[in-house]
C-alpha positions as CSV (number, residue, x, y, z in Angstrom):
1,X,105.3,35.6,172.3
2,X,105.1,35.4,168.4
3,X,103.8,32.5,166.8
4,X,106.5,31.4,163.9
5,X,105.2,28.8,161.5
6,X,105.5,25.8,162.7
7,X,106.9,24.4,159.2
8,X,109.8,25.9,157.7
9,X,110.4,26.1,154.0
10,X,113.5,27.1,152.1
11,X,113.7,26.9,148.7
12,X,116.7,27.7,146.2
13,X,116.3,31.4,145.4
14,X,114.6,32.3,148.2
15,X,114.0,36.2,148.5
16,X,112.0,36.1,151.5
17,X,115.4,36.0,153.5
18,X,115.0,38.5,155.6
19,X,111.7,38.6,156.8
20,X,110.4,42.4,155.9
21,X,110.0,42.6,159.6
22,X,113.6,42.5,160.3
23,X,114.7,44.1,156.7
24,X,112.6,47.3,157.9
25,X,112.8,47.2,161.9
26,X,116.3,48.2,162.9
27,X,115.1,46.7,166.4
28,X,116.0,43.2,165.3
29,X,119.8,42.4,165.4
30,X,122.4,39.9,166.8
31,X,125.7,40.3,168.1
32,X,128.8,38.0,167.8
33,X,131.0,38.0,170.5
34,X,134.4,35.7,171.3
35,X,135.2,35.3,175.1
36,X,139.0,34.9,175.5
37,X,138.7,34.0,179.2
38,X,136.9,31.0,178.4
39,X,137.0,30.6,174.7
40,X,133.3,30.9,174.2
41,X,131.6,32.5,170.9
42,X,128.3,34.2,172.7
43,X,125.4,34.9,169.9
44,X,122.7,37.6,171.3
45,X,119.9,37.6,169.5
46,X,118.1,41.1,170.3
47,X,114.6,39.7,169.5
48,X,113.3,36.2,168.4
49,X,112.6,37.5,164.9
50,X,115.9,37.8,164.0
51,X,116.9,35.0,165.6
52,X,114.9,33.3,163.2
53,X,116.1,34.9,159.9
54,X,119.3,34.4,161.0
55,X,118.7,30.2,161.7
56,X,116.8,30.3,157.9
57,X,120.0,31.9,156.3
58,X,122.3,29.0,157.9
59,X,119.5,26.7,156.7
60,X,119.5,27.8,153.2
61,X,123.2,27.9,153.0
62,X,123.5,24.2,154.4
63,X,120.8,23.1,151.8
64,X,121.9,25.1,148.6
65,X,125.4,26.9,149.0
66,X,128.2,25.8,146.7
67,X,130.9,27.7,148.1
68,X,132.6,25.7,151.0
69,X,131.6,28.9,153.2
70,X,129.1,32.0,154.4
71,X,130.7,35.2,155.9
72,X,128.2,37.4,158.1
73,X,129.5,41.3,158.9
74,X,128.6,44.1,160.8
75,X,127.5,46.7,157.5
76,X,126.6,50.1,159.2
77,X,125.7,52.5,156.4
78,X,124.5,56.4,157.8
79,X,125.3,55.4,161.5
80,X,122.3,52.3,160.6
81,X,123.4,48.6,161.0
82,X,122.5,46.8,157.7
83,X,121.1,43.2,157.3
84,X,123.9,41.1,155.4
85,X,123.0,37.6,154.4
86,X,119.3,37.6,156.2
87,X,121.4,38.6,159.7
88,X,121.7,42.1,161.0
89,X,124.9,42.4,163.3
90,X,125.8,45.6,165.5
91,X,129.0,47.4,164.7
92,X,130.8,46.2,167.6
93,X,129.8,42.7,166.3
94,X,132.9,39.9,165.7
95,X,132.5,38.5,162.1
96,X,131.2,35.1,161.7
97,X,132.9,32.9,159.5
98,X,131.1,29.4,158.4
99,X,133.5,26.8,157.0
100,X,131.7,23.1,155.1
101,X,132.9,21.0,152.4
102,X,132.4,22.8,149.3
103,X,129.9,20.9,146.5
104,X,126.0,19.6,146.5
105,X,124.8,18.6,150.0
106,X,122.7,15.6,150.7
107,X,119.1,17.8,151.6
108,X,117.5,15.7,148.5
């Protein structure tokens, strides 16, 4: 298993969001399902790595986003699924919408 830091840092302008692991290894992606027989939203994570890029973009939004909320979306470009917002979701993929009061959070 891969050793991730065991300290995590996000900081405002952050460009290492995705990891150039999962920006260059199509390999890493998630899917979004919604189960309407028993109302459960089921994320699959096909590897750990983008797992993690995909917990650090919620993190940084939490911490620094301004605008009340953060829109992930399958983007398949030449048959390829693209990574939108450090999270790369398969075409079949629901969208995942992220609703939080709107303003300056408390992460001082």
């Amino acid at each position: 298993m891969k050793n991730f830091p065991k300290t995590v840092t996000i900081e405002l302008g952050d460009d290492d969001i995705p990891t150039d692991e999962v920006l260059q290894n199509d390999r890493h992606y998630a899917s979004a399902e919604v189960s309407s027989v028993n109302n459960f939203i089921n994320l699959t994570f096909a590897t750990r790595d983008a797992f993690y890029d995909f917990s650090r973009s919620l993190l940084r939004e939490a911490m620094f986003g301004t605008g009340g909320q953060l829109e992930l979306y399958p983007l398949v470009v030449d048959g390829k699924p693209q990574v939108v917002d450090g999270c790369r979701l398969t075409e079949s993929s629901a969208r995942i919408f992220i609703f939080y009061p709107d303003g300056t959070g408390s992460a001082d």
